[in-house]
C-alpha positions in Angstrom: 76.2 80.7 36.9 76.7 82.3 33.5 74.4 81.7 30.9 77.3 80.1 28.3 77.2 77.1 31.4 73.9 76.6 31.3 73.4 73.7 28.4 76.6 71.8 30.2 74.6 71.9 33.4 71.2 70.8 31.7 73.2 68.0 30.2 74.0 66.5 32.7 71.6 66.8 34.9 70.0 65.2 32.5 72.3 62.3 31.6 71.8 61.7 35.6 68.0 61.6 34.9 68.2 59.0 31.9 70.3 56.7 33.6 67.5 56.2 36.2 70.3 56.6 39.1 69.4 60.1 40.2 66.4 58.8 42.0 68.1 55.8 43.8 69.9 56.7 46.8 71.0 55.4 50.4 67.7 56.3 52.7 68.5 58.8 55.5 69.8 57.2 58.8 70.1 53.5 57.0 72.0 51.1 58.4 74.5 50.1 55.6 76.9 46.9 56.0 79.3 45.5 53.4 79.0 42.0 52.0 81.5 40.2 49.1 79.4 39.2 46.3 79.4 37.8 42.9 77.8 40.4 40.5 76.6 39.2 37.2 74.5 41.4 34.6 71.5 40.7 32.5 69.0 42.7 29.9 65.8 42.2 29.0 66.5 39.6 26.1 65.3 35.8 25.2 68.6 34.0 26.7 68.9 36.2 30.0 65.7 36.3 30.7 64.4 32.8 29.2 60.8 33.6 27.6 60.3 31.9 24.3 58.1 33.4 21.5 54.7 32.1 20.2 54.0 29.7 17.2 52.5 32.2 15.3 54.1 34.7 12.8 52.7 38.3 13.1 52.8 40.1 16.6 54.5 37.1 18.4 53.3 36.9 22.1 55.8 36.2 24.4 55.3 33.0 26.9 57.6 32.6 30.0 59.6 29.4 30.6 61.0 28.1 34.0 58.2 27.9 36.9 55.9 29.9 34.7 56.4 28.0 31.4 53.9 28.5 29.1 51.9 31.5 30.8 51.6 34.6 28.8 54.4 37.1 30.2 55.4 41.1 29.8 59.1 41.8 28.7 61.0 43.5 31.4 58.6 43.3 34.1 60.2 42.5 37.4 59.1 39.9 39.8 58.1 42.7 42.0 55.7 44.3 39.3 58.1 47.2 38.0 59.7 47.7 34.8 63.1 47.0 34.3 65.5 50.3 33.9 69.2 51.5 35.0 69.7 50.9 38.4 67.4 47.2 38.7 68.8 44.6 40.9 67.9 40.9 41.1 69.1 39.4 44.4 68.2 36.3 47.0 64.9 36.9 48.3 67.1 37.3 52.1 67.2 40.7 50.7 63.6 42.5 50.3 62.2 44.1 47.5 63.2 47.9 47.4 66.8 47.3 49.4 69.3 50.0 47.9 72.6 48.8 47.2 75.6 50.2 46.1 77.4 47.9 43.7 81.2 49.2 43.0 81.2 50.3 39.0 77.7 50.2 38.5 76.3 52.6 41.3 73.3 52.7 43.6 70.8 49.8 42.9 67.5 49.0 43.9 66.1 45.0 44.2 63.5 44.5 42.5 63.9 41.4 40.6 64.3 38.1 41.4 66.0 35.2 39.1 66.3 31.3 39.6 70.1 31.5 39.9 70.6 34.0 42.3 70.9 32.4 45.1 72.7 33.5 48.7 75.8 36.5 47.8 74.6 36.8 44.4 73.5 40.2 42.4 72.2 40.3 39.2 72.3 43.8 37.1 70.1 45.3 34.8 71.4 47.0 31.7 69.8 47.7 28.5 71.6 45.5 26.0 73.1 42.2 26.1 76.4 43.4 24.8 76.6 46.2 28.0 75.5 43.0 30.7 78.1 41.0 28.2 80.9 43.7 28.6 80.4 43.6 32.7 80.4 40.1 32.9 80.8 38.5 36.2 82.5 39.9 39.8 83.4 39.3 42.5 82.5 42.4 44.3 82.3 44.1 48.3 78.6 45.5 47.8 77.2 47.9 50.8 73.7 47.0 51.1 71.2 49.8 53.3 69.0 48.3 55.5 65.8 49.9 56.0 
């Protein structure tokens, strides 16, 4: 490789890095079968994620709502203690924590979340705006899911 190459090739191996899905992949020998689901997309926000701020003004804790209403909660943690990022999936708890998926237009996916309307063939997506989990909206997808 020439030297003039060498920032186009840092770039994006770089942009790969970033985007979290350079480190999720299909393990070796897996199993993988193909299911249709309905793919929705959510961020880390007050509506998608329901948490509700504190009364007070300056350094507003955050409180959960649903089953955990009221109890002091960390934005973006996952159900299964990681932090939200590129390549987080919320699914049915049929499917275990740290199942790779690969969702069509997203890319490989691993479960770490859960959410109180994904229920049966439904996939929820991380992204890190609400406009981005806005712009993919909902589909109806075939997603190939690698059993461990």
């Amino acid at each position: 490789m020439s030297t003039r190459h060498f920032p186009f090739v840092l770039f994006i191996f770089a942009s790969l890095l970033l985007c979290g899905c350079a480190s999720i992949s299909p393990p070796r020998g897996a199993a993988a079968r193909k299911t249709a689901m309905q793919v929705t997309a959510y961020c880390n926000c007050q509506q998608c994620c329901g948490w509700v701020y504190s009364k007070s003004w300056f350094g507003k804790p955050v409180y959960a709502s649903g089953p955990s209403k009221g109890k002091p909660k960390t934005v973006g943690l996952t159900a299964s203690g990681v932090m939200a990022k590129r390549g987080t999936v919320a699914a049915d708890p049929s499917i275990p924590f740290g199942t790779i998926l690969y969702i069509p237009g997203y890319g490989y996916g691993r479960v770490e979340d859960r959410g109180g309307a994904i229920k049966g063939n439904k996939l929820d997506l991380w992204f890190p705006s609400h406009q981005k989990a806005r712009e993919w909206g909902r589909k109806n997808l075939t997603v190939t899911i690698y059993e461990r």
